[in-house]
C-alpha positions, -999 to 999 in steps of 0.1 A, spaced: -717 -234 -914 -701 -220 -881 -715 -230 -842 -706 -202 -818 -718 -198 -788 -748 -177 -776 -731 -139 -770 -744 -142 -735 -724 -172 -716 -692 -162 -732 -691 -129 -705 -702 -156 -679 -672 -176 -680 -650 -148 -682 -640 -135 -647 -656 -128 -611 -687 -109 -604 -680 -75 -583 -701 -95 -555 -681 -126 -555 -647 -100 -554 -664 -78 -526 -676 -114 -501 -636 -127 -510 -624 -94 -497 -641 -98 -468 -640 -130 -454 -600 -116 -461 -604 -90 -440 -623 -110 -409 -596 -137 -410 -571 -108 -408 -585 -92 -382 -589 -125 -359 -554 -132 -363 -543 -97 -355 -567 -100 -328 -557 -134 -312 -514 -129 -314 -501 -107 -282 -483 -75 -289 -453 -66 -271 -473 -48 -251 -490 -70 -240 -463 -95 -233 -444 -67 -214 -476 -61 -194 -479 -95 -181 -445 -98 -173 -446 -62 -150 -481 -81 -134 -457 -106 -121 -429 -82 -109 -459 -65 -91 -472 -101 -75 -436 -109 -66 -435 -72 -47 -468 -79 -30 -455 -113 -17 -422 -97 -4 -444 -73 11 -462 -101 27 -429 -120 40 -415 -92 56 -448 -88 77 -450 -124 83 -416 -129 90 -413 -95 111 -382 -87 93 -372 -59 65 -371 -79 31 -356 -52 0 -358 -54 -40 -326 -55 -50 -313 -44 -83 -288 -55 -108 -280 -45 -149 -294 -83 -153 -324 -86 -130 -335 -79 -96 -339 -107 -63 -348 -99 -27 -326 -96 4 -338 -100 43 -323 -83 71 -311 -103 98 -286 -95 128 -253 -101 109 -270 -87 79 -287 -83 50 -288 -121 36 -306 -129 -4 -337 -146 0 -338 -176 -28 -368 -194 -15 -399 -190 -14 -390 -192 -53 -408 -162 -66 -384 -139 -41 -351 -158 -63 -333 -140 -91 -352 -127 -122 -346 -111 -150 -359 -78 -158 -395 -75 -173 -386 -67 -211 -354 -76 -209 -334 -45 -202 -330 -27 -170 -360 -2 -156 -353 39 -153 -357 40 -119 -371 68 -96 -364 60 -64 -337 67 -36 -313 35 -35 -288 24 -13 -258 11 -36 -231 -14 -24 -194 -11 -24 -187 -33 -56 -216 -5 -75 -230 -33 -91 -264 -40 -67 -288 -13 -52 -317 -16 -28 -347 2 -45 -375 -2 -21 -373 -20 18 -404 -34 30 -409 -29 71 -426 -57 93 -455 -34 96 -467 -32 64 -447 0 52 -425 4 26 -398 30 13 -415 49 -18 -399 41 -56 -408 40 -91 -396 16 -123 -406 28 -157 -408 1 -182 -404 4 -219 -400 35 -242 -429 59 -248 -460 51 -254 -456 15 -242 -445 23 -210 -454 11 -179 -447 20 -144 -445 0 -113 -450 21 -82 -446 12 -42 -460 39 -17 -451 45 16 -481 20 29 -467 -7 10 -495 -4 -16 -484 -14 -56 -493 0 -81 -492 -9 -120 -502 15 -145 -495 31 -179 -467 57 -179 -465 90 -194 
């Protein structure tokens, strides 16, 4: 005489129900989306970095009110740093820190809009001189390629401006 089992717990042990696939597939799909959610993008990286090019503008700004003398981004291929305008001179600023050397948000050179005073060697420009009283000489940086670019704007009141270009 042959046992077999009852017809009915055979198809039990034999794979997932369509509700067990469907909750699997979802708790999937929230994990996914947390992590997607939770990692910074480029974009956002690149934004934060441009927020701190903005601070550093506003501070030079600042100085040159404070320190009633013109103070000037300066560009280079590599970065950008500040200079102040003395008697003898325009002389690079180094301290307070933030106004040192630094290297270009996203890591490659802005298209600029601006009028800029270039020096002899063609190497450095001065995009944008802030005055003692509160003025400043109008420019633009564009960040990025489109659709993640970002623009960095000084008017002629001084104000700054960060905002999403094109």
């Amino acid at each position: 005489m042959r046992i077999s089992p009852p017809p009915n717990s055979a198809r039990r042990d034999t794979g997932f129900t369509l509700v067990e696939m469907m909750v699997t597939l979802a708790v999937i799909g929230l994990l996914a989306s947390a992590v997607m959610l939770a990692a910074p993008g480029a974009d956002t990286r690149l934004h934060s970095e441009i927020d701190r090019l903005a601070a550093r503008l506003k501070l030079a700004s600042d100085q040159s009110v404070l320190m009633n003398r013109q103070i000037a981004l300066v560009a280079a291929p590599e970065g950008y740093h500040f200079e102040r305008r003395e008697e003898d001179g325009w002389i690079r600023m180094d301290t307070p820190a933030p106004l040192g050397f630094q290297p270009w948000p996203g890591k490659a050179a802005p298209r600029i809009e601006a009028p800029t005073t270039t020096e002899e060697d063609g190497e450095t420009s001065r995009l944008a001189e802030f005055d003692p009283l509160g003025g400043a000489s109008a420019m633009r940086l564009i960040f990025g390629e489109s659709g993640l670019a970002w623009r960095v704007a000084i008017d002629e009141a001084g104000e700054i401006r960060v905002d999403r270009a094109g």
